[in-house]
N, C-alpha and C positions, 0 to 999 in steps of 0.2 A: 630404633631407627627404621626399621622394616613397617614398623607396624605404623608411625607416621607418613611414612610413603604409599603404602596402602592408602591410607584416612584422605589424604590427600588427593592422589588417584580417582577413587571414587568423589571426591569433591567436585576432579575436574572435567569425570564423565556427566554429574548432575549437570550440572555448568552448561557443559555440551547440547544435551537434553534440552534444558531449556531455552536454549538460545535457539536451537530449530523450531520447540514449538513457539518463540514469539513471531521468529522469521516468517511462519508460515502463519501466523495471523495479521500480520503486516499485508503478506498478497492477499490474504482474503479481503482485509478490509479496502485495500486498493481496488479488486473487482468491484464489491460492494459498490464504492463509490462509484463507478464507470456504469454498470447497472441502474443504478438511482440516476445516472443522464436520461436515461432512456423516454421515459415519461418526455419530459423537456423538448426533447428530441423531437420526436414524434407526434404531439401536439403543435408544436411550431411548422413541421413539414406539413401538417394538414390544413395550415390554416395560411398556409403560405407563406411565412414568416420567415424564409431560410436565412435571411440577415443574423437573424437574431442567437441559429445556432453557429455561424461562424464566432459572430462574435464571442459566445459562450467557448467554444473552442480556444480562438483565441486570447483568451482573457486567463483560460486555465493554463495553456501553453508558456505563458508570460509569468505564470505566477510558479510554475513549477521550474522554467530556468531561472528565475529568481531566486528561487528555496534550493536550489542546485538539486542533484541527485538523491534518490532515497538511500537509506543507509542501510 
């Protein structure tokens, strides 16, 4: 009995483990994508186009209360 509790245990430290590291590939991949705006961003500000980042804003804003919160 001991030694299945053990076995287990350790099953639910790995478990643990790797649920932090997906968690923390999740945020990275979220910066990611906020970075990769950047380009977009800032071609449009120079060229005078600020419509076009609202609208890009807005469009990601709509689709992320759409998709409700990350998990």
């Amino acid at each position: 009995m001991r030694q299945s509790l053990r076995v287990l245990a350790a099953m639910l430290m790995d478990l643990a483990k790797e649920l932090k590291r997906l968690d923390s590939l999740q945020t990275t991949g979220e910066e990611v994508a906020k970075v990769s705006q950047l380009p977009f961003i800032s071609s449009r500000l120079k060229t005078g186009q600020i419509e076009d980042v609202y609208k890009n804003i807005e469009e990601r804003a709509k689709r992320k209360k759409k998709d409700g919160p990350s998990q």
